[in-house]
MARVOMAR-57099 format. One record per atom (N, C-alpha, C): y, z, x; atom name; residue in one letter. Coordinates in Angstrom, 2 decimals, padded with zeros to 5 digits. Each point is the difference from the previous one (the first is absolute). Layout:
# residues N
+---------+---------+---------+------+------+
:      c2 :      c3 :      c1 : site : code :
+---------+---------+---------+------+------+
:       Y :       Z :       X :   CA :    a :
...
+---------+---------+---------+------+------+
This chain:
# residues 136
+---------+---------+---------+------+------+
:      c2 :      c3 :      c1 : site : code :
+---------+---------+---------+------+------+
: -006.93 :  016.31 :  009.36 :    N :    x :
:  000.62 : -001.20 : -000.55 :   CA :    x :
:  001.17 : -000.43 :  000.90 :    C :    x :
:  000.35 : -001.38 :  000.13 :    N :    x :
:  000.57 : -000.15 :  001.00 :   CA :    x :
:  001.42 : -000.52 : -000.63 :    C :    x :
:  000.98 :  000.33 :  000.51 :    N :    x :
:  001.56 : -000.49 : -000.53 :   CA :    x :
:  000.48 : -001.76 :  000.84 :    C :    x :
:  000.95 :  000.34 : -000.75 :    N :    x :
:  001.29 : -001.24 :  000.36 :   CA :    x :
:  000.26 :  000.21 :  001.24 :    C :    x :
:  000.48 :  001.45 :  000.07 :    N :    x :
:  000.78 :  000.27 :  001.24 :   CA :    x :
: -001.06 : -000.01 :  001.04 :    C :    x :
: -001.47 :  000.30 :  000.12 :    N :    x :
: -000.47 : -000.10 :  000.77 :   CA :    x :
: -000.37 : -001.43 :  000.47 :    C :    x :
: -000.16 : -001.15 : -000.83 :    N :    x :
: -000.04 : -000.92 : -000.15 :   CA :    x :
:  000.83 : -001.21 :  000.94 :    C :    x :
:  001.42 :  000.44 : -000.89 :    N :    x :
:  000.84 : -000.14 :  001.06 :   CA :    x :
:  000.34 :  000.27 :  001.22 :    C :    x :
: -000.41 :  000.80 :  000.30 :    N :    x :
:  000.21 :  000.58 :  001.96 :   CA :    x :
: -001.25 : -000.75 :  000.40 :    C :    x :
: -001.03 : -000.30 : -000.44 :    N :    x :
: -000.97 : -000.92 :  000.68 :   CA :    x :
:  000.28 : -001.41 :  000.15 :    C :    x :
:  000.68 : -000.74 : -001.30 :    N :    x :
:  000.32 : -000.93 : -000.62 :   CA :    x :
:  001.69 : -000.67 : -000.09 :    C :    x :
:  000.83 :  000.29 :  001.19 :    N :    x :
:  001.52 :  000.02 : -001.08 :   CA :    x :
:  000.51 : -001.16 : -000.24 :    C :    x :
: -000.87 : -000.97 :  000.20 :    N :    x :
:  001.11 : -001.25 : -000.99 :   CA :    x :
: -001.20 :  000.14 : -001.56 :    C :    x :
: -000.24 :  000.83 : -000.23 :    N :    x :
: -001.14 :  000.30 : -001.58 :   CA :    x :
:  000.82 :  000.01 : -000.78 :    C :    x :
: -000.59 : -001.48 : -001.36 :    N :    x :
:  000.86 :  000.23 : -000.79 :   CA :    x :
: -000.88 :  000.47 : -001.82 :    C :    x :
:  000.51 :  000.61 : -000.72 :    N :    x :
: -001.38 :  000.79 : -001.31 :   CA :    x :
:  000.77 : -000.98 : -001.36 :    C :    x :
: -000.95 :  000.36 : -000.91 :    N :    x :
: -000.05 : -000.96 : -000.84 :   CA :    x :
: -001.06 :  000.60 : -001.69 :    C :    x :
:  000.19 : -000.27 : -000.61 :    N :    x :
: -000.92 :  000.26 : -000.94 :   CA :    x :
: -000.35 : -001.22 : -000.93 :    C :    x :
: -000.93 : -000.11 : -000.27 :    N :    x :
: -000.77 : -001.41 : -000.51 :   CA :    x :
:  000.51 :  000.74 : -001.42 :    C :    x :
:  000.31 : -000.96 : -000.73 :    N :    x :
: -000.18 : -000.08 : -001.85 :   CA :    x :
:  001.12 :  000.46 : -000.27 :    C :    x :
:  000.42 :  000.41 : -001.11 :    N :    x :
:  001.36 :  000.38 : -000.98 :   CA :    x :
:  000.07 :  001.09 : -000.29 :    C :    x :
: -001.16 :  000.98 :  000.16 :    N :    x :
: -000.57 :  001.35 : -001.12 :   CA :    x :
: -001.18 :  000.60 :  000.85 :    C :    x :
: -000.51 :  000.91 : -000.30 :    N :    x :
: -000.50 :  001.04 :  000.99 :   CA :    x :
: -001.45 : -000.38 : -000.49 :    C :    x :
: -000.38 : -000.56 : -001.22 :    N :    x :
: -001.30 : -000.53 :  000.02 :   CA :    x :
: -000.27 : -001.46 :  000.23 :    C :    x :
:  000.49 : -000.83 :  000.01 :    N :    x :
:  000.18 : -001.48 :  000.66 :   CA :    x :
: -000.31 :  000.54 :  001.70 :    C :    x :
:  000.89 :  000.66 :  000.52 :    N :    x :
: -000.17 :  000.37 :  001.01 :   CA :    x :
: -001.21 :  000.84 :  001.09 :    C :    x :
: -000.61 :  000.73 : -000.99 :    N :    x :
: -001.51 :  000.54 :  000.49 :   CA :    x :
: -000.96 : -001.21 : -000.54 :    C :    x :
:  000.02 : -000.99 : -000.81 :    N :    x :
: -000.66 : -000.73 : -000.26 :   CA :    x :
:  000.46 : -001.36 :  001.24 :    C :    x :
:  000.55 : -000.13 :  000.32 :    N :    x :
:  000.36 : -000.76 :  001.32 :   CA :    x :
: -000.10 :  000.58 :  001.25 :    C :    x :
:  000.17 :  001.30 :  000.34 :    N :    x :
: -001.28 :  000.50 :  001.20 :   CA :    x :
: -000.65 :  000.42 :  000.02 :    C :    x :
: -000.66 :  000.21 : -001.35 :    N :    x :
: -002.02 : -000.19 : -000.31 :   CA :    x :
: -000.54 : -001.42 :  000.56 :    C :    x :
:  000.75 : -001.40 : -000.55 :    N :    x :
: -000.19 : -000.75 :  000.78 :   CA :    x :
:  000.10 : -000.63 :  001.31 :    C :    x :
:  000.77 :  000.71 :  000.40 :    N :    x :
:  000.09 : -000.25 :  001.56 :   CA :    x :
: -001.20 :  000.28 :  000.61 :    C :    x :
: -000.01 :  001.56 : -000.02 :    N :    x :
: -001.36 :  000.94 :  000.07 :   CA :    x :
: -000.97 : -000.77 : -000.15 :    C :    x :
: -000.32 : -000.75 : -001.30 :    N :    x :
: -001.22 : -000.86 :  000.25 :   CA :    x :
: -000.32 : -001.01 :  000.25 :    C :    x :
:  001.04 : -000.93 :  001.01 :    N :    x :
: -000.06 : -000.77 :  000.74 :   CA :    x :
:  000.26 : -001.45 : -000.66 :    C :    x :
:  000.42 :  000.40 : -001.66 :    N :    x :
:  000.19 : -000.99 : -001.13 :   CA :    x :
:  001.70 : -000.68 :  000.23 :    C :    x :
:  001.08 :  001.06 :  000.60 :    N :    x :
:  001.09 : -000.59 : -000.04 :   CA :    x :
:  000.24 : -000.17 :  001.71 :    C :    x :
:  000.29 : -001.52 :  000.34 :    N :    x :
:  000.30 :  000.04 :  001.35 :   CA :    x :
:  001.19 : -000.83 : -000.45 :    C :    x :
:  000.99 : -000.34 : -000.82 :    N :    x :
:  001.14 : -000.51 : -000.30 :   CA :    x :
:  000.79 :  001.01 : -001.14 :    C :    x :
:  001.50 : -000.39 :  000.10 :    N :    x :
:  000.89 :  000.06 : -000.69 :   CA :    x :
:  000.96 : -000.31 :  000.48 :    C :    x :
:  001.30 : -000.08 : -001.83 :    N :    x :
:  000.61 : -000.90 : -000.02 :   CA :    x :
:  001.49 :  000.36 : -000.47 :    C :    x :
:  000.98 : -000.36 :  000.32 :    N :    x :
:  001.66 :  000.95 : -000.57 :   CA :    x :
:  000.96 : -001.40 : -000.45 :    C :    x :
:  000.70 :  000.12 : -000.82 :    N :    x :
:  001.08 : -000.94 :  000.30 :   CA :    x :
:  000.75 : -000.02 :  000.69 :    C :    x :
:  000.37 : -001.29 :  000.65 :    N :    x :
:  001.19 :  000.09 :  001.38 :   CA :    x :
:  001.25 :  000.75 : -000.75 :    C :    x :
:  000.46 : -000.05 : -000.96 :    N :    x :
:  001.23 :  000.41 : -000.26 :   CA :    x :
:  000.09 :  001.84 :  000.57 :    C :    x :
: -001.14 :  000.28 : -000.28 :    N :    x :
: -000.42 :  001.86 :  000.23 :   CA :    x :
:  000.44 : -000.11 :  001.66 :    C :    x :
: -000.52 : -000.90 :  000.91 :    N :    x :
:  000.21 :  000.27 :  001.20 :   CA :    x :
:  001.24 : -001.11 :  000.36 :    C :    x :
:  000.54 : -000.29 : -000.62 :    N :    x :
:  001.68 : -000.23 :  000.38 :   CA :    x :
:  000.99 :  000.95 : -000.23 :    C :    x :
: -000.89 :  000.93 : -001.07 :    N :    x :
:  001.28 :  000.82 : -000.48 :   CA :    x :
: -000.43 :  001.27 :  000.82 :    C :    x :
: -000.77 :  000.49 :  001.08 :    N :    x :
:  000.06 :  000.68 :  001.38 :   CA :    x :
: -001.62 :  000.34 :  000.47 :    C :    x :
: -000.61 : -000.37 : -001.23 :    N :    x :
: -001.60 :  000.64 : -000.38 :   CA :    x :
: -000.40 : -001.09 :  001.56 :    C :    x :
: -000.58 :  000.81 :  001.28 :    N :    x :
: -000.73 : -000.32 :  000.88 :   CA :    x :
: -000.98 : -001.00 :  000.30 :    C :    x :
:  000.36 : -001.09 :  000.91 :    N :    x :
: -000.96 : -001.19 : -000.11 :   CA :    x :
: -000.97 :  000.25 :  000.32 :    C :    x :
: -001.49 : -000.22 : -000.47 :    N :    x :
: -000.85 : -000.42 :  000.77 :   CA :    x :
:  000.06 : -000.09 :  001.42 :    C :    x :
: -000.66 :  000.18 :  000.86 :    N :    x :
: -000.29 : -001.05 :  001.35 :   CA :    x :
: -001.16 : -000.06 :  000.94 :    C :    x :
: -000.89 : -000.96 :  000.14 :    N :    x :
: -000.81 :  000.03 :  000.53 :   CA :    x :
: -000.36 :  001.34 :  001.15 :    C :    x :
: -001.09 :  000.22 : -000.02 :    N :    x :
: -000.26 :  001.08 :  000.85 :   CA :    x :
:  000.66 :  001.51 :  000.01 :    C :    x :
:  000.82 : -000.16 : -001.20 :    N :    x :
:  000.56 :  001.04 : -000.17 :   CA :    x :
: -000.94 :  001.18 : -001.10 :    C :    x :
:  000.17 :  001.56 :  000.51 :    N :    x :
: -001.09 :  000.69 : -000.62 :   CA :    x :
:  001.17 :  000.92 : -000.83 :    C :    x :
: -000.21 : -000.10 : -001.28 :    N :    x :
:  000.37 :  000.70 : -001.44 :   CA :    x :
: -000.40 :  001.33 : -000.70 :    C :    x :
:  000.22 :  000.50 : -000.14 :    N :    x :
: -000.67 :  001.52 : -000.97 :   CA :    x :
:  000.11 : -000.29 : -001.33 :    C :    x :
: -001.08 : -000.32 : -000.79 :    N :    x :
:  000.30 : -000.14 : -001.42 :   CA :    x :
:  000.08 :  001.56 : -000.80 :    C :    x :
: -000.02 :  000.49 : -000.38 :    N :    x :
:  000.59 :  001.58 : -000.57 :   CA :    x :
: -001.15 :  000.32 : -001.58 :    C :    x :
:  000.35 :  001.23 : -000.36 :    N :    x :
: -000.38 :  000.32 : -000.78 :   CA :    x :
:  001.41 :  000.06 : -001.24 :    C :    x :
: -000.43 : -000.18 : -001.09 :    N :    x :
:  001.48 : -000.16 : -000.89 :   CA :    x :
:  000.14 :  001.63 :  000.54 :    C :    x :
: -000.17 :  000.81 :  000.20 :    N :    x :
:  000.59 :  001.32 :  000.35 :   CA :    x :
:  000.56 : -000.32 :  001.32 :    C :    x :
: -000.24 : -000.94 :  000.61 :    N :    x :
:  000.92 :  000.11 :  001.46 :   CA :    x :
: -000.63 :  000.35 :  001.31 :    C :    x :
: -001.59 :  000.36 : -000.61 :    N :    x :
: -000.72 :  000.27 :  001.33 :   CA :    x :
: -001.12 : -001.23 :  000.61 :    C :    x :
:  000.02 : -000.44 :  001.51 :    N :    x :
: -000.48 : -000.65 :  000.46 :   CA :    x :
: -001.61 : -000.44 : -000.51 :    C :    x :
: -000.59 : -001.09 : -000.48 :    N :    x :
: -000.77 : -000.54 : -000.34 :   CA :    x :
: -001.22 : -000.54 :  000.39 :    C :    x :
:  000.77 : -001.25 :  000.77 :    N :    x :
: -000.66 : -000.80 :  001.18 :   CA :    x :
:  001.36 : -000.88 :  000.69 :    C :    x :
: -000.86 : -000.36 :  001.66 :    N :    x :
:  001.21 : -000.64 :  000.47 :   CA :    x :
: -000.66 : -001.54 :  000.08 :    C :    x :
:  001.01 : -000.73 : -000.07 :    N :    x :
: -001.11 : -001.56 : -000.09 :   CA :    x :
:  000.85 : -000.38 :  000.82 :    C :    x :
: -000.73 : -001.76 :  000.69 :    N :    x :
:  000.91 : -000.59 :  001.04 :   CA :    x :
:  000.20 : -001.47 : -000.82 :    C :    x :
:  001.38 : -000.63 :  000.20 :    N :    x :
:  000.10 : -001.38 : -000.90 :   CA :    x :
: -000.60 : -001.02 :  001.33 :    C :    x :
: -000.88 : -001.54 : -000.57 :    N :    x :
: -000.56 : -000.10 :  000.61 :   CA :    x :
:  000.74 : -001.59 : -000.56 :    C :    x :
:  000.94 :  000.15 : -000.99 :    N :    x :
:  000.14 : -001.25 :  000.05 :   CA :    x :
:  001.21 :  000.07 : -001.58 :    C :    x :
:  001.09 : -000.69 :  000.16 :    N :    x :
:  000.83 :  000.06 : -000.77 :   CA :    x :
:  000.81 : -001.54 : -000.03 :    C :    x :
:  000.05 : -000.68 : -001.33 :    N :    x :
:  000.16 : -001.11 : -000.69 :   CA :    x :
:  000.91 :  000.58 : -001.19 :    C :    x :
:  001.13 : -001.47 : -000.13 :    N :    x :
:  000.90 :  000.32 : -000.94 :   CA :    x :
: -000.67 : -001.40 : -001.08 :    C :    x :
: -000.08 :  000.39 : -001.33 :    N :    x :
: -000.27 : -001.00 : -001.06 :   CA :    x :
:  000.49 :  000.35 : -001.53 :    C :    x :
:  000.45 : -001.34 : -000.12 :    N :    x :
:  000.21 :  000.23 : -001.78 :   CA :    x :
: -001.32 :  000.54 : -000.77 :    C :    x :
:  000.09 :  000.71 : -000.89 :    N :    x :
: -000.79 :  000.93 : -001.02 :   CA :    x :
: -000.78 : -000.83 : -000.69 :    C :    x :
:  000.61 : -001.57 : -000.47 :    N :    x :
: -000.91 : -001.02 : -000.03 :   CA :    x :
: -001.08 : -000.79 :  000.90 :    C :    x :
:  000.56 :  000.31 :  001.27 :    N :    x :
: -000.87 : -000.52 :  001.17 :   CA :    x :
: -000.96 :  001.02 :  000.44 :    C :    x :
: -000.12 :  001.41 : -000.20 :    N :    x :
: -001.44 :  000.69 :  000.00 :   CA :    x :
: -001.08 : -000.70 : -000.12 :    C :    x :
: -001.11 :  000.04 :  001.07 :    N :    x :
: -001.00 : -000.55 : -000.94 :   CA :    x :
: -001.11 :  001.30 :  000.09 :    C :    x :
: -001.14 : -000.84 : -000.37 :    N :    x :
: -001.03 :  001.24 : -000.25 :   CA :    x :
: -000.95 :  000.36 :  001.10 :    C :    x :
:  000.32 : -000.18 :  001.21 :    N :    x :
: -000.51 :  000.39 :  001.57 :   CA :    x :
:  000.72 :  001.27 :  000.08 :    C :    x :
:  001.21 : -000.24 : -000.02 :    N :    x :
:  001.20 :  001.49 :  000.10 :   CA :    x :
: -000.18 :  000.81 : -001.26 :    C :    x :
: -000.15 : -000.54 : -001.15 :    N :    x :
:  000.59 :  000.99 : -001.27 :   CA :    x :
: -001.86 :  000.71 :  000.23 :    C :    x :
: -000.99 : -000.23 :  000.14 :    N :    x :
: -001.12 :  000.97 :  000.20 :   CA :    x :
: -000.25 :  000.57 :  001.04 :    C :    x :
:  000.94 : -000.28 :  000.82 :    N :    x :
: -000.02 :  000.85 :  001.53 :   CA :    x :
:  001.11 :  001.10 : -000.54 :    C :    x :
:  000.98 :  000.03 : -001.00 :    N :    x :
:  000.27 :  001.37 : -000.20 :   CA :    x :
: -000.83 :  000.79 : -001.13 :    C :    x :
: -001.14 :  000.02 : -000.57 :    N :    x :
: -001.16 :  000.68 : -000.09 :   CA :    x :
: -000.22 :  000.64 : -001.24 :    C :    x :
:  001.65 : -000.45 : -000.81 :    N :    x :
:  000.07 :  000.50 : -001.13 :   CA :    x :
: -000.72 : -000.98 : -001.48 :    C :    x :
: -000.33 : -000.94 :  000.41 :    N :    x :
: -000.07 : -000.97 : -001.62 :   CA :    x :
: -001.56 : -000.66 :  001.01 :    C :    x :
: -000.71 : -000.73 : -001.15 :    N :    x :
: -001.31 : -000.83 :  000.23 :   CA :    x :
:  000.59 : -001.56 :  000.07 :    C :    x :
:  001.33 :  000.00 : -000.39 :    N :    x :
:  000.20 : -001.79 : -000.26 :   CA :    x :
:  001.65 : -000.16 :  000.47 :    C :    x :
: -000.39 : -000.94 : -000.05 :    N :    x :
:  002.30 : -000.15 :  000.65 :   CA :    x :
:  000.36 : -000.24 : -001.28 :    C :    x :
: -000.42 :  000.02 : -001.19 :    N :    x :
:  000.67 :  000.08 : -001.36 :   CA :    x :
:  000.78 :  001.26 : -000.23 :    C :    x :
: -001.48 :  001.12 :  000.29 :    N :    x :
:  000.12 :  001.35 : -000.15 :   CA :    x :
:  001.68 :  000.40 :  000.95 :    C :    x :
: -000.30 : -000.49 :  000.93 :    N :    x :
:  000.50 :  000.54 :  001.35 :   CA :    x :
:  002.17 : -000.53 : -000.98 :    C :    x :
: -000.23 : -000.73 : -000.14 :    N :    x :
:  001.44 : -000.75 : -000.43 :   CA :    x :
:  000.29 :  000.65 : -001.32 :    C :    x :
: -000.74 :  000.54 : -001.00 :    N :    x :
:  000.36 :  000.50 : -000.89 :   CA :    x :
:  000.34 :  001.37 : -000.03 :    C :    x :
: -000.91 :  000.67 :  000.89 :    N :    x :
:  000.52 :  001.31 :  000.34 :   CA :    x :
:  000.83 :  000.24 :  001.14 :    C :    x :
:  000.62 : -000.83 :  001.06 :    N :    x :
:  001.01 : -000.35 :  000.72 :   CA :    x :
:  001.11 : -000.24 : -001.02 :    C :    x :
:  000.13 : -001.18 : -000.97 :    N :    x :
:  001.11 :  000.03 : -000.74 :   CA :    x :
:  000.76 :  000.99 : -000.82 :    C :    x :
: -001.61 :  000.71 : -000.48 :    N :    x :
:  000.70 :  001.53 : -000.56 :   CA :    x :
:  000.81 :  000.85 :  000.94 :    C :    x :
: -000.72 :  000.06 :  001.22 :    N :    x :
:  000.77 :  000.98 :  001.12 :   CA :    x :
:  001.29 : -000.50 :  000.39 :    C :    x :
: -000.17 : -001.20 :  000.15 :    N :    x :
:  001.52 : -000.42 :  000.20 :   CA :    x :
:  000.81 :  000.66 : -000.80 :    C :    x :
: -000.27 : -000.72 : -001.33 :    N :    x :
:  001.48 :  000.25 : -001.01 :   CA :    x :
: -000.03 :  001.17 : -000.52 :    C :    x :
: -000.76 :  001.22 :  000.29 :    N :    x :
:  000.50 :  001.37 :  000.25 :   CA :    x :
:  001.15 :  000.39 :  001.09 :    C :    x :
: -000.18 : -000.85 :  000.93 :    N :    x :
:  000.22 :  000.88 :  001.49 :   CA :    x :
:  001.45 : -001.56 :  000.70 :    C :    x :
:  000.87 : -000.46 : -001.11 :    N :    x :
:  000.97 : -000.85 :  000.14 :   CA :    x :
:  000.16 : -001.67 : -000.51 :    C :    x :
: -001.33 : -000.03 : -000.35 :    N :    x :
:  000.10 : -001.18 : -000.48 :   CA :    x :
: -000.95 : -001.13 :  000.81 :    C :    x :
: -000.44 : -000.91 : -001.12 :    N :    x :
: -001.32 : -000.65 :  000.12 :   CA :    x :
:  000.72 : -001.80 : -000.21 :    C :    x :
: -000.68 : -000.88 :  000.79 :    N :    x :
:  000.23 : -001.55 :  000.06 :   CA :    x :
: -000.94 : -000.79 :  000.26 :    C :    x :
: -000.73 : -000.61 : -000.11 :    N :    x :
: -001.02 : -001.35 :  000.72 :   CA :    x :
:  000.79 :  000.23 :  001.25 :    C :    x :
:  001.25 : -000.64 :  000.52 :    N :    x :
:  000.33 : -000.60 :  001.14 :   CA :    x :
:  000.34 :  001.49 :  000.92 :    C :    x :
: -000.07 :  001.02 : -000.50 :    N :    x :
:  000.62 :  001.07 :  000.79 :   CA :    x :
: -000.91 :  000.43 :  001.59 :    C :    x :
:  000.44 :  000.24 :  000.76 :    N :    x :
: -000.20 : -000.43 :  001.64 :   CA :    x :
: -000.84 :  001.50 : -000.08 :    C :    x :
: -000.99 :  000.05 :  000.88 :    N :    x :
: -000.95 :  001.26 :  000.09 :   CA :    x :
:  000.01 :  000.04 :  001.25 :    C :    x :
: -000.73 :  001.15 :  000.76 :    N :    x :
: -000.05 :  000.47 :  001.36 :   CA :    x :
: -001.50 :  000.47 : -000.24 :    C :    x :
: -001.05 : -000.63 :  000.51 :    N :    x :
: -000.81 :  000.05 :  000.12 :   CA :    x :
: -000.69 :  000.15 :  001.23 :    C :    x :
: -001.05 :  001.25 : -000.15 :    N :    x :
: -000.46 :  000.50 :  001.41 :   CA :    x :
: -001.11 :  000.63 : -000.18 :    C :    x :
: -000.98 : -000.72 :  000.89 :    N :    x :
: -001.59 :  000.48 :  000.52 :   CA :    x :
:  000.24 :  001.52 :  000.62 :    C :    x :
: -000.86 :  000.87 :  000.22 :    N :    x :
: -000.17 :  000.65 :  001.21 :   CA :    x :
: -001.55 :  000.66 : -000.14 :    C :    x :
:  000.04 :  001.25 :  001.03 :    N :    x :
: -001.05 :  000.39 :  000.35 :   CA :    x :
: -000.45 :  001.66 : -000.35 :    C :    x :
: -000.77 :  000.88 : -000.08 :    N :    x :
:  000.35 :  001.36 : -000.13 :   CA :    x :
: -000.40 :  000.18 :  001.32 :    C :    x :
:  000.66 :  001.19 :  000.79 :    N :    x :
:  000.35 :  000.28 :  001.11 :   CA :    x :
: -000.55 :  001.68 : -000.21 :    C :    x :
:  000.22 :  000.63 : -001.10 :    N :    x :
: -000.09 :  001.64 : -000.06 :   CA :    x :
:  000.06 :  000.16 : -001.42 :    C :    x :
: -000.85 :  000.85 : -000.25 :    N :    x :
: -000.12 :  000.83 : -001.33 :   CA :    x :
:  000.40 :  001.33 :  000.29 :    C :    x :
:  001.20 :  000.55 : -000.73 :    N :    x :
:  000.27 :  001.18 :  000.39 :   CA :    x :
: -000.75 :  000.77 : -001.21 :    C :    x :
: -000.94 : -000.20 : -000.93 :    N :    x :
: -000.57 :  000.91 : -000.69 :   CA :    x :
: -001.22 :  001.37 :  000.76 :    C :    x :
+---------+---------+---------+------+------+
């Protein structure tokens, strides 16, 4: 199994990350990666003003296991800033979780206003990428 640290000495501007809120949100979001269902996701800008790591094109990521161990590494292939109202349903099913951009906004709104607070107008960081490595 392969680490961070090894990761990093191959990798050192690598930055890790864990998809979801909770340790099963989270294997259920790189089950979908894995199956080629999630090639997007999405954060509020406020998370990455307050130090949480931008996006940036061509840049390659380690998404984690909620235990902290390496996952998969993906590459961003494309990163757009939009209000939570301006999603539409090209992006909200390219992150792999919902069948409809209804779905996608209702269970986005829940995640929000767990994780700081939820708005129509609130600014998102939205980003495509690619899988690059399965460390399973």
């Amino acid at each position: 199994m392969v680490t961070m640290k090894e990761l990093k000495a191959r990798h050192p501007d690598l930055e890790s990350f864990r998809f979801g809120d909770g340790p099963e949100m989270c294997a259920e979001l790189i089950a979908l990666v894995r199956s080629g269902a999630k090639r997007a996701t999405c954060g509020a800008l406020r998370d990455f003003e307050a130090g949480e790591p931008m996006p940036k094109v061509g840049r390659r990521d380690v998404a984690l296991n909620w235990d902290g161990s390496p996952a998969l590494m993906i590459e961003t292939v494309e990163v757009t800033q939009r209000r939570f109202c301006d999603v539409n349903a090209d992006f909200a099913l390219a992150e792999g979780e919902n069948e409809t951009l209804e779905g996608w906004q209702a269970d986005h709104r829940r995640y929000f206003e767990r994780n700081g607070g939820w708005a129509p107008e609130m600014m998102l960081v939205c980003e495509r990428f690619r899988l690059v490595e399965d460390f399973a």
